[in-house]
C-alpha positions as CSV (number, residue, x, y, z in Angstrom):
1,X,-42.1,12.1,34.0
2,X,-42.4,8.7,35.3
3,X,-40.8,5.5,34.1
4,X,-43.8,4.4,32.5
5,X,-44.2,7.4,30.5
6,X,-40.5,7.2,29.6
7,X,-40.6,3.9,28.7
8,X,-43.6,5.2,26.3
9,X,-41.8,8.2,24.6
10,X,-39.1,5.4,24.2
11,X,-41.2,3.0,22.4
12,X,-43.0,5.7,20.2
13,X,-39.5,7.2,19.2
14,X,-38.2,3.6,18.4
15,X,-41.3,3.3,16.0
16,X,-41.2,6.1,14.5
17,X,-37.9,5.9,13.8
18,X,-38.7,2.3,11.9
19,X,-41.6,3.4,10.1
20,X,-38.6,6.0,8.9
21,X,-36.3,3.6,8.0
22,X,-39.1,1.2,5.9
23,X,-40.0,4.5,4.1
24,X,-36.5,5.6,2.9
25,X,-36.0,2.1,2.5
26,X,-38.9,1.7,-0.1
27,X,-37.7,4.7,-1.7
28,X,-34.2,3.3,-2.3
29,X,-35.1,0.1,-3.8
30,X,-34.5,1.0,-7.8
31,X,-31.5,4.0,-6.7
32,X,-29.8,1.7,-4.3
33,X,-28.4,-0.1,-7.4
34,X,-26.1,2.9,-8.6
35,X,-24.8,3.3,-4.5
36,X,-23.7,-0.3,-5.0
37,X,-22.0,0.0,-8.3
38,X,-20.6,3.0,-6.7
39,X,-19.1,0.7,-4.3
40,X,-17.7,-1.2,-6.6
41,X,-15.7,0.8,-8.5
42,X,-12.4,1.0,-6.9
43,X,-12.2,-2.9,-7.3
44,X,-13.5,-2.9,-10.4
45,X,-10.5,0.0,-11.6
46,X,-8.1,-2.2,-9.4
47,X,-9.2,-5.6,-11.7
48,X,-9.1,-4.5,-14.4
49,X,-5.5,-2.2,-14.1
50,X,-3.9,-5.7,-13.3
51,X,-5.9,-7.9,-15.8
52,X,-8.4,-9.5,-13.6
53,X,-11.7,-10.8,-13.9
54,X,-14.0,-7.6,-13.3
55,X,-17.2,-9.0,-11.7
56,X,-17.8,-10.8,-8.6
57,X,-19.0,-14.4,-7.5
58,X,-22.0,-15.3,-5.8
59,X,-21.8,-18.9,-4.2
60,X,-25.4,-19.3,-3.6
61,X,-28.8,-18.5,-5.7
62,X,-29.8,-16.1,-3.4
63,X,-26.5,-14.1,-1.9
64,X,-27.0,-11.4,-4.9
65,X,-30.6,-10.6,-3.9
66,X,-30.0,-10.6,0.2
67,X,-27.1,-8.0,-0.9
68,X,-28.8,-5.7,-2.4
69,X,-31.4,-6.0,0.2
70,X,-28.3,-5.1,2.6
71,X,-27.6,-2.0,0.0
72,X,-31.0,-0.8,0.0
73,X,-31.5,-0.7,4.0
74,X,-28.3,1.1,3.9
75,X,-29.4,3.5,1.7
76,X,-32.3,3.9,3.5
77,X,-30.2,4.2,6.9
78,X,-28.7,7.2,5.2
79,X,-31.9,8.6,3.9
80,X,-33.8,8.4,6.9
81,X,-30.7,9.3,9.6
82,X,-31.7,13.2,10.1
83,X,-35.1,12.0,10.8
84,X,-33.6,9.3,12.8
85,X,-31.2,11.1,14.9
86,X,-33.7,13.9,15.6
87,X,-36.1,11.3,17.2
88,X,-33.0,10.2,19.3
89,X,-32.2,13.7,20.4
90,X,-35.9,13.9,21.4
91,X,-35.7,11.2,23.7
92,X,-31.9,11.8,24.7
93,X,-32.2,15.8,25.1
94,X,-34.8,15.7,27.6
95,X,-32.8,14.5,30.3
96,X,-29.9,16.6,30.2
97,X,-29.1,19.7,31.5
98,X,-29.1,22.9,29.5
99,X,-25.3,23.1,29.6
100,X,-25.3,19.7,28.1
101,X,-27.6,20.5,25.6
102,X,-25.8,23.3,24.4
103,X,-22.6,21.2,23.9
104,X,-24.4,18.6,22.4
105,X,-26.0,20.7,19.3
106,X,-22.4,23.0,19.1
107,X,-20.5,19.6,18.2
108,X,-23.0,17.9,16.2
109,X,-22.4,19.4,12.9
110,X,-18.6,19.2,13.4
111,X,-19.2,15.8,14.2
112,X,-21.3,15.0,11.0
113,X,-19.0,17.2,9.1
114,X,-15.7,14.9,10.1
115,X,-17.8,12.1,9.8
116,X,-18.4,12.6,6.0
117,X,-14.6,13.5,5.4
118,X,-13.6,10.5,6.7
119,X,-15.4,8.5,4.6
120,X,-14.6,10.8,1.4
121,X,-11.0,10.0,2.4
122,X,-11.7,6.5,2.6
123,X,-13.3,6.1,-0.6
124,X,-11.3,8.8,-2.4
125,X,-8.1,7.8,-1.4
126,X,-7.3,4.6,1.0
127,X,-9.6,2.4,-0.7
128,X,-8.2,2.6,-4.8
129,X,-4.2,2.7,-3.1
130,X,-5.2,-0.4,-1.1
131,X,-7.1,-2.4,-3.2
132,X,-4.1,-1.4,-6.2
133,X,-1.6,-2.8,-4.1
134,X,-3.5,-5.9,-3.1
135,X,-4.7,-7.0,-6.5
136,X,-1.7,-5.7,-7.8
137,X,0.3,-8.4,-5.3
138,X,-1.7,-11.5,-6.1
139,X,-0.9,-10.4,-10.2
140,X,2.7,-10.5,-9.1
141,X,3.1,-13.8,-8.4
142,X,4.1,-15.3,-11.5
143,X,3.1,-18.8,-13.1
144,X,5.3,-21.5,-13.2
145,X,6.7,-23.1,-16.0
146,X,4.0,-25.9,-17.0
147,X,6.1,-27.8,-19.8
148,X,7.1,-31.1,-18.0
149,X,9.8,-32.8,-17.8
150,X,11.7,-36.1,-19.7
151,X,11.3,-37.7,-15.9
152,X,8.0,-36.1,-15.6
153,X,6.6,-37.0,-19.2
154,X,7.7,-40.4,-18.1
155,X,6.2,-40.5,-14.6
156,X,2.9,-38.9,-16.0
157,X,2.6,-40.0,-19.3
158,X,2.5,-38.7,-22.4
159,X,5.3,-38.2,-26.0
160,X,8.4,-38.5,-24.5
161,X,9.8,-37.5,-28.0
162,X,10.8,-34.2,-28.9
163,X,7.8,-31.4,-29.4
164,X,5.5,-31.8,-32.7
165,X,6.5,-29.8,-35.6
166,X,4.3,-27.1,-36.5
167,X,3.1,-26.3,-39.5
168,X,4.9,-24.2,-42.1
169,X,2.0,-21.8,-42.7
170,X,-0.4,-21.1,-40.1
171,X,-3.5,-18.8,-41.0
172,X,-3.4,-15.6,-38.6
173,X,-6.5,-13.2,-36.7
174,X,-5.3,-9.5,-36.7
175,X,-8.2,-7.4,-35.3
176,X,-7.1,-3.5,-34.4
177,X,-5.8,-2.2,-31.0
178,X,-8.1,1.1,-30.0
179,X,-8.7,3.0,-27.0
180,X,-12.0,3.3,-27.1
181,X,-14.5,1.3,-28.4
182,X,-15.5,2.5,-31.6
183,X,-19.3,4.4,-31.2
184,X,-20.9,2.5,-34.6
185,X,-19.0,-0.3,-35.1
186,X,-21.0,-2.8,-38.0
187,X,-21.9,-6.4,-36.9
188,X,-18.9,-8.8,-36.8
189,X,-16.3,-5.8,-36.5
190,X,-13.7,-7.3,-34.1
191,X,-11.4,-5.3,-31.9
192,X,-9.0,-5.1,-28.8
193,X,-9.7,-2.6,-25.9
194,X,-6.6,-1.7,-24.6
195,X,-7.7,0.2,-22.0
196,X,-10.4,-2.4,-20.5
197,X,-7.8,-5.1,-21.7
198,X,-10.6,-7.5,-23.1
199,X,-11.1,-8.7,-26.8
200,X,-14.8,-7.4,-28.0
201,X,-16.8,-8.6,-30.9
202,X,-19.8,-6.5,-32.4
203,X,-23.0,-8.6,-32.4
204,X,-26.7,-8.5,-34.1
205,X,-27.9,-5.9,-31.5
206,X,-25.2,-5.4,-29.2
207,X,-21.3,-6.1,-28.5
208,X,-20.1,-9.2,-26.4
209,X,-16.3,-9.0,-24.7
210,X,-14.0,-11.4,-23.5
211,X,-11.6,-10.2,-20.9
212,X,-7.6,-11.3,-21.6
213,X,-4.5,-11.5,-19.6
214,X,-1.1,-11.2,-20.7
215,X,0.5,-14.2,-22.0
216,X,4.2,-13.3,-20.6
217,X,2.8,-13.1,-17.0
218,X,0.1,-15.4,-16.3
219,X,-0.9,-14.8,-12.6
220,X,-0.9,-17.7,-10.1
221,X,-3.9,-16.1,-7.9
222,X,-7.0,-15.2,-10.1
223,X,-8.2,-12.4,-8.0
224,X,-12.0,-13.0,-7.7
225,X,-13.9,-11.3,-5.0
226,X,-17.5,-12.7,-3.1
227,X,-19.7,-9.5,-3.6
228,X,-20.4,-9.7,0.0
229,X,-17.2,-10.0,1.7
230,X,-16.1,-6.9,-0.6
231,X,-19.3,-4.7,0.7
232,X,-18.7,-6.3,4.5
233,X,-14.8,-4.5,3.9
234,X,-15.9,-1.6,2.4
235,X,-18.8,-1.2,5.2
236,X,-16.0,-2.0,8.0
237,X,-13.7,0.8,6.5
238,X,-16.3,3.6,6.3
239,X,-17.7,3.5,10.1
240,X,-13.4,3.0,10.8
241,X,-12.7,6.1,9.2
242,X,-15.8,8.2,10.2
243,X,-15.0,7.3,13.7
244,X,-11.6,8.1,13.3
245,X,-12.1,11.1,12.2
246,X,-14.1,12.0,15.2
247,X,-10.4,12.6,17.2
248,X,-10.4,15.8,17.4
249,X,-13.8,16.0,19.3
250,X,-13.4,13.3,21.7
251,X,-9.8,15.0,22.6
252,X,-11.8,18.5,23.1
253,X,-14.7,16.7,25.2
254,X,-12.6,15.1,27.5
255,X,-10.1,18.5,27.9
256,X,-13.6,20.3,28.6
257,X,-15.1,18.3,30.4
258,X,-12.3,17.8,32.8
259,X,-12.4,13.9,32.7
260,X,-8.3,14.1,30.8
261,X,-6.8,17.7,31.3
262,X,-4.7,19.3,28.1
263,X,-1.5,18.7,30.0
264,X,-2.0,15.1,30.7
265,X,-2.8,14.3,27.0
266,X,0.5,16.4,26.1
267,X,2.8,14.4,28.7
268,X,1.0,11.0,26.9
269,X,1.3,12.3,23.6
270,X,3.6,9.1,22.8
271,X,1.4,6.6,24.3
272,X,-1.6,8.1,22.6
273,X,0.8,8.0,19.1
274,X,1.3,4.3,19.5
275,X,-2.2,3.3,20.5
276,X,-3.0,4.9,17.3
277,X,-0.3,3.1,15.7
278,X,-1.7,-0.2,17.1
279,X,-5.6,0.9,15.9
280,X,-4.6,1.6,12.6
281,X,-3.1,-1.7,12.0
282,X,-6.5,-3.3,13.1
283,X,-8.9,-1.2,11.4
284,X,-6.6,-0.4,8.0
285,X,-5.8,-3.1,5.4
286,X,-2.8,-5.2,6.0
287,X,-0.5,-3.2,3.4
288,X,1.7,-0.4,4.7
289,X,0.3,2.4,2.6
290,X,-3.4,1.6,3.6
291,X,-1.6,1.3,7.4
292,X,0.2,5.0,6.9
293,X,-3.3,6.9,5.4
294,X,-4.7,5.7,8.4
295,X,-2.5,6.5,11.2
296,X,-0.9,9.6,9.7
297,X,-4.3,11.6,9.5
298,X,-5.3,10.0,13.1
299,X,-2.2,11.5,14.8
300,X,-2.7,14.7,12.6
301,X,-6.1,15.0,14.2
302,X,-5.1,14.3,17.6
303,X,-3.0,17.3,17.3
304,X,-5.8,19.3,16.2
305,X,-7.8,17.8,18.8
306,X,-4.8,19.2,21.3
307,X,-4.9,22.8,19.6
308,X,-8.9,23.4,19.9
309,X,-8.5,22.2,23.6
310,X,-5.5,24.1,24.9
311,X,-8.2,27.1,23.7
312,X,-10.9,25.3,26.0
313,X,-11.3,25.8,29.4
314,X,-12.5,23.2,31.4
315,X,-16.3,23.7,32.5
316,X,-15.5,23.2,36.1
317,X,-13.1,26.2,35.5
């Protein structure tokens, strides 16, 4: 073929390959709303386990909209990707040899297989421990005593006398503590969600709620999250771990392939052990469990990685 007629297969696989993603994308519009509460629900857990506010901020009229703009292309990436990467392989596989193309379709599934587990992992596991501990910090931090001072009453104004008296009798709201809301609760029924944490109030036609925080620790940070800087950290950690993941296979290509041999990967198995150490503490959150679920499973890998290519030979073998 000549370089025009490359350049042409090129173009028309590159179209294609959009007209796939608009498609998918049009699909997703209405379903792309439960991916993104999906999203959301390890914060949302994590905010409300430690007595935050459990939504998120938008600082301008149209951030909400472009987001789920950015969910639904997504979603449509994902639809459309085994249309997509078929088109690449189109274009890609005709210049290789058959050797290589063998290769190339053997570690494909393994490589979409570790992909997917890595992001299960992420979601599953690192992202609820991380975002527990990180809430979970700025809850720690406790509130300082706002009563002021003789000096400070006197600097700031204010009764410099002793407290007001109180009342003798002073009228009192019980409403009960439950678990779960109750399924036909009658209009004006007032009760406490202990689970959710928040104060709810059955209305004409549906119930409103007022999230609460405890009275004995008032937090100093109010943990309140931009939707898109949560889905730009949740989007860095899943291509993170799917790459990660990938270990094993990029250990076994370059043992095959002759470019690293098995024995010099074995003799730098404590280099390669702290340039995973050094990774993980990029990629992970900054909290040492996040930093461990990371590193532990890369190293883990690497081993495998080891394994499957002390079975290899090299092709120039």
């Amino acid at each position: 073929m000549t370089i025009g007629e490359h350049l042409d297969e090129l173009r028309g696989c590159v179209v294609r390959s959009l007209l796939a993603l608009v498609a998918a994308a049009l699909l997703c519009i209405w379903p792309a709303k439960w991916l993104l509460a999906m999203i959301a629900r390890p914060v949302i857990l994590a905010l409300g386990r430690h007595a935050q506010p459990t939504n998120f901020l938008a600082q301008n009229p149209a951030e909400t909209l472009l987001i789920y703009v950015k969910v639904v292309l997504i979603s449509g990436l994902i639809l459309a990707s085994p249309y997509i990467l078929h088109q690449v392989w189109r274009f890609v596989g005709a210049g290789l040899y058959q050797h290589e193309r063998r290769w190339v379709l053997k570690l494909l599934p393994p490589s979409a297989g570790l992909f997917l587990l890595g992001v299960a992992f992420m979601y599953l596991i690192v992202l609820p421990v991380s975002l527990n501990f990180l809430v979970g910090f700025s809850s720690w931090l406790p509130m300082p005593d706002a009563t002021p001072t003789a000096l400070e009453r006197v600097l700031l104004g204010g009764p410099a006398g002793a407290a007001t008296t109180q009342p003798a009798s002073q009228p009192s709201l019980s409403a009960p503590v439950v678990d779960a809301d109750p399924p036909h609760a009658p209009q004006g029924t007032v009760w406490f969600n202990s689970a959710q944490k928040r104060l709810k109030v059955r209305g004409v036609d549906q119930t409103y709620s007022l999230a609460l925080q405890p009275d004995e620790h008032l937090p100093l940070v109010t943990t309140h999250f931009r939707i898109g800087e949560y889905l730009s950290f949740v989007l860095v950690l899943t291509v993170a771990f799917g790459l990660t993941f990938q270990t094993p296979l990029v250990v076994l290509f370059l043992a095959r392939t002759g470019i690293v041999p098995v024995d010099v990967l074995r003799r730098s198995r404590r280099i390669v052990i702290l340039a995973i150490v050094v990774i993980a503490g990029v990629l992970a959150p900054p909290d040492i469990a996040s930093h461990l679920l990371l590193s532990v499973p890369m190293v883990a890998l690497f081993e495998i990685g080891l394994l499957l290519a002390g079975r290899a030979r090299p092709t120039g073998a």
